[in-house]
N, C-alpha and C positions, 0 to 999 in steps of 0.2 A: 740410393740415388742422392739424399741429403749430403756425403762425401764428396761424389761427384758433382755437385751445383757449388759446393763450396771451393774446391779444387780449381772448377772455373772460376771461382769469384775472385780465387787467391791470385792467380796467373795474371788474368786481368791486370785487378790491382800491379802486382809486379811489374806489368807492360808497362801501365802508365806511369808508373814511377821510372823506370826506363828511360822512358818515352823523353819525359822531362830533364830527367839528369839529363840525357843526349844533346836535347834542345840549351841546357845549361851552360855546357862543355861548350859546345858549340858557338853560343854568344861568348863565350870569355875565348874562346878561341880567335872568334874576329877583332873583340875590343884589343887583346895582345896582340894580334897581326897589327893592327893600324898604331899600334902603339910605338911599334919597332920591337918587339921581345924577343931574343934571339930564338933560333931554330931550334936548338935543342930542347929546349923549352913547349913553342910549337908541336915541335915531334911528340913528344912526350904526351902535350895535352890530345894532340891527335889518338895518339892511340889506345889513349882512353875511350875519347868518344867512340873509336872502332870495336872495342872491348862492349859497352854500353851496347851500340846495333847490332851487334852478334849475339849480345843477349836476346835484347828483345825480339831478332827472328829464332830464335830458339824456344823462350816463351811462347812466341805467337801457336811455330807450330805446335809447343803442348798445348794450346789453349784450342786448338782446331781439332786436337785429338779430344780431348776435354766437352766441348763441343756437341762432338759426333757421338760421344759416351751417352750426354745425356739427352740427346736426342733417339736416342737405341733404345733406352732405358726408359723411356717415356711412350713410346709404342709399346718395350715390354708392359707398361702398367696400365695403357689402353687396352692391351689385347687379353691382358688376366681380367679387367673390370669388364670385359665382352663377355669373358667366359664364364665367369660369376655370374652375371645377369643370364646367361644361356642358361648357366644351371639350373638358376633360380627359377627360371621361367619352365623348365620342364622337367621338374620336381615339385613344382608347390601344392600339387594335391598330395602326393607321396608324403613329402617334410607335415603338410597340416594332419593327416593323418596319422603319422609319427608322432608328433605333439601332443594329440588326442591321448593315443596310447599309452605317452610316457602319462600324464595329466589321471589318467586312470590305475594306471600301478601308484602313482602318488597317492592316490585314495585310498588303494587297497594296505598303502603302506601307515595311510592317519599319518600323512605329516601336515603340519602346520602350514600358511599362507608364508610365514618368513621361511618355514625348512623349506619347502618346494622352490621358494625364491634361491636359494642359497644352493639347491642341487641341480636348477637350471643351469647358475652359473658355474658351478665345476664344473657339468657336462659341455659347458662352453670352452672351457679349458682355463677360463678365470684366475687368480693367483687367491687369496685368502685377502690378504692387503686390496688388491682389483675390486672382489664381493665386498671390501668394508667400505670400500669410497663408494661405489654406485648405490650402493644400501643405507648409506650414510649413519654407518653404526661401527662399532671398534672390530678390528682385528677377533680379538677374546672371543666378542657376541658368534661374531661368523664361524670361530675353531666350535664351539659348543653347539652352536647347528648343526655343523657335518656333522656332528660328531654323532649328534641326534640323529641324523639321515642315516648315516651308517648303521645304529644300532637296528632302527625302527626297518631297515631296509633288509639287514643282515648282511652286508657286505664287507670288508675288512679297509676299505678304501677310495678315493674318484676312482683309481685304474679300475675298479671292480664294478664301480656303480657304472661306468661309463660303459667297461663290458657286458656288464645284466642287457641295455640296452642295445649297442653294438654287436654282439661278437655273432647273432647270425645273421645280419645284414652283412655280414664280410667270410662267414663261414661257404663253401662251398658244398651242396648237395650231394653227398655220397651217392654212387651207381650202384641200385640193387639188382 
């Protein structure tokens, strides 16, 4: 959406500079009519200014498409934060219970107040650098946590820890 607000911002701008050269043309065009400038001259500056307002109804209408973009696009991101908050709201005993759960394998696992911190956030999806600025500890600290989670946990990886968690909330019940 950042693209497209900016897209309009450019357009915009563009019009009004447009706008003005036209307005520009257009006075030098009267002060040479009263002045006597010959025609060819006239003609000339005319069809600049013509060149100029073709532009800017050309502009205009990207700027109308522009516009409607992010006007679209800002309903699209009403209607995701509806469905987020729907989520949220009928799931929150589900999610708090999940939490519980993860929160008790971390015990069973004996990791630490920073490991558990550090494996909340991969299973958020987190980047390494992401967990070192919220944690406000280095890059290093955070590789040597996982690293610990992984050991302590016996997984090979996030994809794996994430899995431990995950994979039968998404596996389907086989028919006996």
């Amino acid at each position: 959406m950042t693209n497209d607000v900016s897209r309009k911002r450019t357009i915009g701008l563009a019009i009004g500079l447009l706008i003005l050269m036209a307005a520009l043309i257009g006075w030098d065009l009267w002060t040479d009519y009263r002045a006597g400038t010959t025609a060819r001259h006239i003609a000339v500056e005319f069809a600049v200014l013509l060149l100029a307002a073709a532009g800017v109804a050309i502009l205009w209408r990207e700027f109308q498409v522009a516009r409607e973009t992010v006007a679209e696009l800002q309903i699209d991101v009403e209607t995701a934060r509806q469905e987020v908050t729907r989520w949220r709201h009928e799931t929150k005993a589900t999610i708090s219970e999940l939490r519980a759960a993860i929160d008790r394998q971390f015990n069973r696992w004996t990791l630490s107040s920073a490991e558990r911190d550090v494996a909340m956030c991969l299973l958020r999806g987190l980047s390494h650098k992401e967990v070192a600025s919220r944690r406000e500890t280095s890059e290093r600290t955070v590789r040597e946590q996982a690293r610990a989670v992984y050991q302590k946990s016996g997984v090979g990886g996030r994809s794996e820890l994430a899995a431990f968690f995950l994979a039968d909330l998404t596996t389907t019940e086989e028919k006996g």
